[in-house]
N, C-alpha and C positions, 0 to 999 in steps of 0.2 A: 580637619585633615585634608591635603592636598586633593583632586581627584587621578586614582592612580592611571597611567595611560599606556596599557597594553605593549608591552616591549619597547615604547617608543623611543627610548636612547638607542636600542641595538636593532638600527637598520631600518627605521619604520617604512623605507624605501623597498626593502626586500622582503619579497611576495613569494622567494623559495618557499617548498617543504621544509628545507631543512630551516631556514630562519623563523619560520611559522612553529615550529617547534619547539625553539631555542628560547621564541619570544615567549610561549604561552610556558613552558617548563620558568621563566623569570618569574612570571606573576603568580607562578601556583607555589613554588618554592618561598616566593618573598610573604606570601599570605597563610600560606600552613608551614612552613618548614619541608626539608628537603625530605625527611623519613617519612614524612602523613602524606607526602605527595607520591601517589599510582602513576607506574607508566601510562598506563589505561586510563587515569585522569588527564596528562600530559594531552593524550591523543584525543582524548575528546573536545579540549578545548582549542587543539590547532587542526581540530578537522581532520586527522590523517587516521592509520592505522598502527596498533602498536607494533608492526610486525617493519613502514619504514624507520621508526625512533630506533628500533634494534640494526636499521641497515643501517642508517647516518648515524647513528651514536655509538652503540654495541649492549650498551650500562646505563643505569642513572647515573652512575659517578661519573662517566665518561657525560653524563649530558649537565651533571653542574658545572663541572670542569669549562665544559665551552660556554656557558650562562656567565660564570665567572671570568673565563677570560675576556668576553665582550665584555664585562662590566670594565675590565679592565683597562681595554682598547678605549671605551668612549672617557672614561676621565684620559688619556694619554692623549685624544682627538682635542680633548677641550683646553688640558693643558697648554697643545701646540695653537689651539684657536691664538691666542696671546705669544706673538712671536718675539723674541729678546728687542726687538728691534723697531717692535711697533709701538715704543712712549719712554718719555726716562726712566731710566736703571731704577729709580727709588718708586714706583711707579707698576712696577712688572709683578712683585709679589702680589701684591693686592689686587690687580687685576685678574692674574690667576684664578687667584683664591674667589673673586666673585665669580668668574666664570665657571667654576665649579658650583660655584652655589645654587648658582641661576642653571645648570643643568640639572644636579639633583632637585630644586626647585618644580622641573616641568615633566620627571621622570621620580612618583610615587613607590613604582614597585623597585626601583635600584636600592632609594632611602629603606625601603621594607626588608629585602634582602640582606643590604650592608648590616645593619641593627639585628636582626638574626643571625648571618654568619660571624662578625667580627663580637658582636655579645656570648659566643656559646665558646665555651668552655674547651670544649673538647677540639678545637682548633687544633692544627699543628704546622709546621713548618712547609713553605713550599703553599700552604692557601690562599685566602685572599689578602690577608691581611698582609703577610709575606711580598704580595705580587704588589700592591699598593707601594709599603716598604721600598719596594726596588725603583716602583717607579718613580717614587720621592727624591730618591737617592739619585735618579739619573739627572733629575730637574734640578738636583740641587749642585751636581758635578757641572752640567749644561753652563746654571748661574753662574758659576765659578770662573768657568773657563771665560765666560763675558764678560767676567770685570763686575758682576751682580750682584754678586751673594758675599758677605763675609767668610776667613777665614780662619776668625777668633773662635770659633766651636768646628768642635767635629761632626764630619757628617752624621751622624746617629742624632746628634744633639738638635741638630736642623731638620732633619726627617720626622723627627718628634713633633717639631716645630711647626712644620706645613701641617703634618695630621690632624695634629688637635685643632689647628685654625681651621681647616676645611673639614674637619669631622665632626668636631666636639658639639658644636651644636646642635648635629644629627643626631644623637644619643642625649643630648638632656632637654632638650624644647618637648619632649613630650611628658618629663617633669614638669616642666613651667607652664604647660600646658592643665595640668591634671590640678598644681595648686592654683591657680589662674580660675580654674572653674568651680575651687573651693566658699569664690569671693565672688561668683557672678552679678550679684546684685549690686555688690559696690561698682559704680560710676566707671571709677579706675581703671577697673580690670576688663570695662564692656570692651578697649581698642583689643589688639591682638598684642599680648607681652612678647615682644621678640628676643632671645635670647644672644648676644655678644660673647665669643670666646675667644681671648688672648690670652699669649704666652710669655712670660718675663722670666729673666734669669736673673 
């Protein structure tokens, strides 16, 4: 497993209270879950008090909320990393998509998180997976309007489309991981099995 690295997609430049907050509620949420995580744990691991978490936040909910929206900010940052403009048209999708990669890649507790919130059930509209959703959708309006993206499927159909290429493997390599270590002795299985997911219609 990756080693996880401390907020380090949301801000690792920002030394605020309140971002020291934001970062250490990411890691304690992506590692216990949002309900087994104490404000008073939050606070302990960003050094403060739980009395600023209730100034700059108010709630926990109020403080996953911003946890999730920065998760959300930094895939929109990485996405824009890969400008329409910087390689040919046939060319942009896939770069995206590794640039995602290679960030969830160097940020553990985001992967932790995502696989917690977007696996649990009791999700509902308007969360993360919701906020993802749009942003898909914007990337794929974006493509569009460049001349990028086809218009033989409907946006829904393409939003699917990105997720599962940039998600899917988040959610089953630690399947492939777990049968992978069924077979350690075999020769085979000593590289790292790395997982490929694509989508055909």
């Amino acid at each position: 497993m990756a080693q996880r690295q401390p907020g380090a997609a949301l801000r690792a430049d920002d030394l605020t209270a309140k971002a020291r907050i934001r970062n250490a509620a990411l890691d304690l949420f992506a590692a216990q879950g949002v309900d087994a995580t104490s404000l008073r744990a939050v606070a302990a691991a960003a050094g403060v008090t739980v009395g600023l978490i209730v100034h700059h936040y108010g709630t926990k909910e109020a403080l996953r909320e911003a946890v999730e929206l920065a998760i959300v900010e930094q895939f929109a940052e990485t996405i824009a990393s890969v400008p329409l403009a910087s390689r040919p048209a046939d060319e942009i999708a896939a770069a995206r998509d590794h640039a995602v990669a290679d960030m969830l890649s160097a940020n553990q507790a985001i992967v932790d998180y995502l696989r917690r919130a977007i696996l649990d059930g009791t999700a509902e509209r308007g969360d993360l997976v919701s906020r993802l959703s749009q942003l898909s959708a914007q990337q794929v309006h974006d493509l569009r309007r460049a001349g990028v993206a086809s218009t033989k499927h409907t946006v829904g159909e393409q939003v699917i489309t990105i997720m599962v290429r940039q998600l899917g493997r988040l959610f089953l390599q630690p399947l492939v991981d777990r049968i992978a270590a069924e077979f350690d002795d075999d020769i085979v299985t000593l590289k790292k099995t790395r997982l490929v997911v694509e989508v055909t219609r």
